[in-house]
N, C-alpha and C positions, 0 to 999 in steps of 0.2 A: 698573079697571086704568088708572095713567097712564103715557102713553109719550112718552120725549123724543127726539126723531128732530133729528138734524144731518143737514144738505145739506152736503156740500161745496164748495168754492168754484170748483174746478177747471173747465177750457173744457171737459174729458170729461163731466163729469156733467149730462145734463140735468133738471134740477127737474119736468117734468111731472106724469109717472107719480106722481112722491112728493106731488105738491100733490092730486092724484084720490085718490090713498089715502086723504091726508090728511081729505078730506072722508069718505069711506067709513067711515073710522074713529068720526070727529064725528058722523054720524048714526046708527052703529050705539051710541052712547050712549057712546064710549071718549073719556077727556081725553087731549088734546091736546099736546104743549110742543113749538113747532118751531124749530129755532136754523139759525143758518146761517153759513158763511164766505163768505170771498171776498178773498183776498189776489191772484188774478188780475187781479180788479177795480182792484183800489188799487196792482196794479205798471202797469198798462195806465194807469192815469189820471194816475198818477209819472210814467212815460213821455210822455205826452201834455203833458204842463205843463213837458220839458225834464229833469225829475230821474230820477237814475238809481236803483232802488231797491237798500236795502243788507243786505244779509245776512251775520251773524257765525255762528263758531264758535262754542261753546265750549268748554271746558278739556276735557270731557267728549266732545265729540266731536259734538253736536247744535246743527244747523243753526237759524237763527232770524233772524226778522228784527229791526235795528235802527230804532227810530221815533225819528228825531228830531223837532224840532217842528212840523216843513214838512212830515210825511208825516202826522203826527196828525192836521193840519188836512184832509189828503187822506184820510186813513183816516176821520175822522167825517164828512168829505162822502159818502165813495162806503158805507160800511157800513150805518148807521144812517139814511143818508140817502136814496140812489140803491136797493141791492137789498134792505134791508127793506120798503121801500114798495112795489119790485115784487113780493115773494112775497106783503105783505098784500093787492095790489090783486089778485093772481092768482084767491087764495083766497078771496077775497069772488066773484071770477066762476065758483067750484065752488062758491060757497052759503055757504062757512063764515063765521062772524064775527068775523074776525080781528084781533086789536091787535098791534099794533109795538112793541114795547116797548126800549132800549137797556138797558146794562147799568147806566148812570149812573139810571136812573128809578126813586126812591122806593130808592135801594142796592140797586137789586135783583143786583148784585155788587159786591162790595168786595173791598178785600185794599190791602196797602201798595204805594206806588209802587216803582217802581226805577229812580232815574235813573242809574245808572250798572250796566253788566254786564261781568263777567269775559270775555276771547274768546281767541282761540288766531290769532294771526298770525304768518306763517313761523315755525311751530315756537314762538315765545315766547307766553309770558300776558301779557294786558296788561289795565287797565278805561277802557275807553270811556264817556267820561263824556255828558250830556245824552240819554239814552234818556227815552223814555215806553209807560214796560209797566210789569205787576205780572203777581203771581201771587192768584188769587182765594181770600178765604178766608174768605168768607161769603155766601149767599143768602138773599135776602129772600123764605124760601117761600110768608108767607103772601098777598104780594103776587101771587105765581102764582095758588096756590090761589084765593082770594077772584075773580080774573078768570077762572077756569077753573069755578067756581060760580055766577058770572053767566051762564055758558052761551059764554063767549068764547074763542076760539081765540088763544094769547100767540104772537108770533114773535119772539125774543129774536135781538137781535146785541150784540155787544161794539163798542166798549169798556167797561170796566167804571168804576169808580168810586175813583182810586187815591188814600189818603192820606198824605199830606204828611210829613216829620217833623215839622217846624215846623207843624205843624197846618192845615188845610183841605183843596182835595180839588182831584183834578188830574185828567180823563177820558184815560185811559190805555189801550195797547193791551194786550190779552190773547188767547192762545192760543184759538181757537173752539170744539176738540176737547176742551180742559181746563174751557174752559166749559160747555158739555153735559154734560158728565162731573157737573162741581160741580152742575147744577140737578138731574141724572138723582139725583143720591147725595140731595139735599137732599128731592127726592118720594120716594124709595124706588121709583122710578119703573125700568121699563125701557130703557134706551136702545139707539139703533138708530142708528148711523155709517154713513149714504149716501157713499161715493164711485165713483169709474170702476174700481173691479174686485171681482169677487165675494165676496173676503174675504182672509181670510190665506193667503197659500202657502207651504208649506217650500221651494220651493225660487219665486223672483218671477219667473222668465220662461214660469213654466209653472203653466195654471192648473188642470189635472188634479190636482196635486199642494197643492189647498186645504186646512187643514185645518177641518173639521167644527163641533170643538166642544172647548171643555180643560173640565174641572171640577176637577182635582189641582192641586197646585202643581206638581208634576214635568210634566203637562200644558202649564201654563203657558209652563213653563221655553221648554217646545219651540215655543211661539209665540214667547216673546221674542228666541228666537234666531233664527227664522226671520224675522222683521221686521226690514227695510231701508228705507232713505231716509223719505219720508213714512211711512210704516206706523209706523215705532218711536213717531212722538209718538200715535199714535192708541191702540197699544198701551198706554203710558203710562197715557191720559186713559183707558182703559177700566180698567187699575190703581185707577186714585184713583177711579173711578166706583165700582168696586165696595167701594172702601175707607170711600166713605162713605156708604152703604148701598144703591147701586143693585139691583135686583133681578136682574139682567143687563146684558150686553150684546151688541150683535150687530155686526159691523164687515158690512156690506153691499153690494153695487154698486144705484146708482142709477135706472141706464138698464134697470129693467126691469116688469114690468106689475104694479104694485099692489107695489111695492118692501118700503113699510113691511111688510105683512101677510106676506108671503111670508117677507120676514127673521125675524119674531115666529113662522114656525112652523116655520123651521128654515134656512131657506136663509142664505148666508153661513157667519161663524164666530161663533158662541155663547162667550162665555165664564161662567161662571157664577159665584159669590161661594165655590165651593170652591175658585177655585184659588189663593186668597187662605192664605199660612202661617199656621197658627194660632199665636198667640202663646202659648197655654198650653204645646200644644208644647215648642215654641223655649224657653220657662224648664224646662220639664220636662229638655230634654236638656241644659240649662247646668247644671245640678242635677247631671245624672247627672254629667256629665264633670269637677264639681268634688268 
């Protein structure tokens, strides 16, 4: 079994318990893939150098952040530079044999740039030009694989690998949630999304009210609509995880004892690859109704 576990970036989460798992797992003979955020990290160090960090709408109503080029240089300081190095040095002190990998290394994600995005200011649309983001639309699995058969633990951070129109390549900021997502689809791998609460709730200010598990689409339905603020993108990324072939996934809270393992045997919210609509379906019924 390979599992690809996201930390999230948040001051709630603490990474411990997931980094001891993480070894528990590596010695019980289970591959590894561990990715991580940190956009707290990279508005705390925006902050610290004077810039204020910026976040757009968009047309659609989802919150995100703009990279310009002063923030890139700050996002590939503090990502791949600052707390990749500390989760791999962590993990080498629980034993594991960790590599740091970025998203720029050997393409181990790609996808086209986007220097310009759509956003939603007072009310109007407008495009914001000079961004540095994409959306990923390739993984270099057997770059994983091949480091996960030499016996080595990957800790993958973003940024990814963005291409040009004009041809060459630009290291670009991308979603960390949607990254996971892409590697977990590309292993066929399980994934498990570490953040500061224990999963999904139908209603967010009550956590009695988690939900368990979907495997329908109608199942689904009812996580997507109970997902607000951050939740919706993770919803999302576990969408496209399952869409492209992940085995699961489990949205999880962090802060708790053997996180990974616990999530894998049911704790948090489980979504599985039925609650994905079948497209035969969906022609079946265009069929009927025409």
């Amino acid at each position: 079994m390979t599992v690809v576990v996201k930390i999230g970036g948040a001051r709630a989460v603490d990474p411990e318990g997931a980094l001891s798992d993480v070894a528990s797992l590596v010695e019980d003979g289970e591959d590894v893939v561990l990715t991580h955020g940190g956009s707290t990290a990279v508005d705390e160090t925006l902050e610290d150098l004077g810039k204020e960090p910026t976040y757009v709408e968009t047309p659609g109503g989802v919150v995100g952040r703009f990279t310009d080029e002063e923030t890139m240089d700050v996002f590939k300081m503090v990502m791949p530079g600052k707390l990749n190095t500390d989760l791999v040095e962590s993990l080498h002190n629980e034993g594991v044999d960790a590599v740091g990998l970025s998203g720029t290394d050997g393409k181990l994600l790609e996808g086209k740039r986007k220097s310009a995005v759509r956003v939603k200011e007072d009310g109007k649309k407008k495009i914001k030009r000079g961004d540095h983001s994409g959306k990923i639309e390739s993984v270099n699995a057997d770059l994983l694989e091949t480091t996960l058969a030499g016996g080595y633990t990957p800790v993958v951070s973003v940024p990814m690998l963005g291409k040009e129109k004009s041809g060459g390549y630009t290291a670009v900021n991308a979603d960390a949630d949607r990254a996971a997502a892409a590697i977990a689809g590309a292993l066929e791998a399980d994934l498990v999304v570490l953040t500061d609460v224990s999963g999904i709730y139908e209603d967010p200010d009550d956590e009695s009210t988690k939900i368990d598990s979907a495997s329908t689409p109608e199942e689904f339905e009812a996580v997507k609509t109970a997902a607000e603020g951050f939740m919706t993108k993770k919803v999302m990324a576990a969408e496209e995880a399952l869409e492209g072939g992940a085995a699961s996934v489990t949205v999880a809270t962090a802060n708790a004892d053997d996180p990974i393992s616990s999530a894998l045997a049911g704790e948090g919210t489980t979504l599985e690859p039925g609650v994905l609509e079948d497209e035969t379906d969906d022609e079946t019924a265009q069929e009927a109704d025409e």
